[in-house]
N, C-alpha and C positions, 0 to 999 in steps of 0.2 A: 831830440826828445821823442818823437815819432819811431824811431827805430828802435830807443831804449823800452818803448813805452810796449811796444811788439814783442821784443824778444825779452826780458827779463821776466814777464809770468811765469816762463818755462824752466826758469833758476830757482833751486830752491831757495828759502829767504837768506841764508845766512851766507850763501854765496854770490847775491845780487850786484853787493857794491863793488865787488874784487873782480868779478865780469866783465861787469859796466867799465872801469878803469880800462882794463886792460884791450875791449873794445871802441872805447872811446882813445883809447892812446894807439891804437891802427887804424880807424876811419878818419880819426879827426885831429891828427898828427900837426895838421899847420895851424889846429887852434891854441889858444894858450893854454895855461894850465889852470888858469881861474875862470877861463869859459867851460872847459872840459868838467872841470866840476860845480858851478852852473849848473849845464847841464842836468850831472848827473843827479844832482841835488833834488830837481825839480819831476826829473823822473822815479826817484826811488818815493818821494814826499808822494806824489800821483798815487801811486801803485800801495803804498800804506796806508792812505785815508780807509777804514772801515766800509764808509759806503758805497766805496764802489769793489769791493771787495768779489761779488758777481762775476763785474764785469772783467776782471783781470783773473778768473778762475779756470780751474782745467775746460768748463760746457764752455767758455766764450773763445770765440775764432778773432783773429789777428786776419787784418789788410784784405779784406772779402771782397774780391770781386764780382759790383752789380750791373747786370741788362735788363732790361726788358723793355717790350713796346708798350704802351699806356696810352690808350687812348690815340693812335694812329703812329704814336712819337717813339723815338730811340729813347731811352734813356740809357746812363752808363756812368759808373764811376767807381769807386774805392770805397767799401766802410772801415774806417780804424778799426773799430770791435762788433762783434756783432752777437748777441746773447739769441740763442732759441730754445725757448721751451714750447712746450705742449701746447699752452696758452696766447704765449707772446713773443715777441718778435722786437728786442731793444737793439736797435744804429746808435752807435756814439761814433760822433767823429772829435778829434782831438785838434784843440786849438790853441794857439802859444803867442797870439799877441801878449807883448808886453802891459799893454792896458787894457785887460778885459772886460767886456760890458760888464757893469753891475747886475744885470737882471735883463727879459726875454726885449724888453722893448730897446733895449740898447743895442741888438744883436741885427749888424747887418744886414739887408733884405737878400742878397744875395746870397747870404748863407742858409737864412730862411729859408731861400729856393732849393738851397742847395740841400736842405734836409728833408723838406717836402718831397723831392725827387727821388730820396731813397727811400723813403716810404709807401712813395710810391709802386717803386718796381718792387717792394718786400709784401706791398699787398698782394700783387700777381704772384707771386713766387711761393706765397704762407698764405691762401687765400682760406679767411676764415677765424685769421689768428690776430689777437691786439696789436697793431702796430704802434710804436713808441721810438720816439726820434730826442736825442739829445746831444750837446754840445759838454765836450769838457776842455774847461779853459786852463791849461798846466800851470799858468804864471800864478793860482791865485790859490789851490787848486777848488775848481767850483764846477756841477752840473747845471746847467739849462738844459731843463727839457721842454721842449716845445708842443703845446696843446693840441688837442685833435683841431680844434676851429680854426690853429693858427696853421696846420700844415694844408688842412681844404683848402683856405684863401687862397693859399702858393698854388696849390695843384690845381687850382678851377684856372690859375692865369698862366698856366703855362703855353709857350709859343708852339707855335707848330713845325720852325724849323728844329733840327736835329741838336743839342747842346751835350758835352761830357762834364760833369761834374767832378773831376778828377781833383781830390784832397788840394792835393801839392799846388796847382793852378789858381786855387781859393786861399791860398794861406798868405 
């Protein structure tokens, strides 16, 4: 879903799902053909929702690689999409539990961190600019975004050794 979710913005719409097959029937050849389209289902459904229609536009960047030191600390990882305007500064990263939280307070602390962390390094990087951190859950399809208070809390506790927040490693 993560790789459909990357590369189908760049298809125009009416050739999305004939792609999707035909890259989903080379990458993922030993899946069946009722996971394959799964799948594809759940990423073409993503990518259609109106609201996040932004985020899946030509301004937003696909698998963005983040650093930066914060506060003495490495940070580092991967945003699935990453929107920048003049303004602001939107991280989604993309999530595919089968049972997705209902709402912010169901969501992990770990992920929490893990979103804190890229807002973090997007404050040093856009310094100046709104930073906005959210979660999209593919199985439901739904946005959480996570409040200014709620990524402070994360960033004020972060450790001091080194951690990478790397998608793939949180999923």
């Amino acid at each position: 879903i993560h790789r459909l979710l990357e590369r189908l913005p760049d298809v125009p719409p009416g050739e999305r799902e004939a792609q999707a097959h035909g890259w989903l029937a080379r990458t993922a050849a030993d899946m069946d053909q009722a996971a394959r389209s799964e799948i594809l289902s759940a990423a073409l459904g993503v990518i259609a929702q109106p609201g996040f229609a932004d985020l899946f536009g030509p301004q937003a960047l696909a698998e963005v690689p983040l650093a930066a030191t914060v506060g003495g600390q490495v940070i580092a990882g991967v945003a699935d999409r990453l929107l920048v305007t003049p303004e602001c500064v939107t991280v989604v990263d993309f999530k595919t539990a089968r049972r997705p939280p209902t709402s912010l307070e169901n969501v992990p602390d770990h992920v929490r961190r893990q979103m804190a962390a890229y807002a973090a390094v997007l404050e040093q990087i856009y310094p100046g600019r709104t930073i906005r951190a959210a979660l999209l859950y593919t199985q439901t399809p739904q946005l959480i975004e996570l409040p200014q208070d709620e990524l402070a809390r994360h960033k004020a506790a972060f450790s001091t050794a080194q951690q990478s927040f790397d998608a793939m490693l949180l999923e």
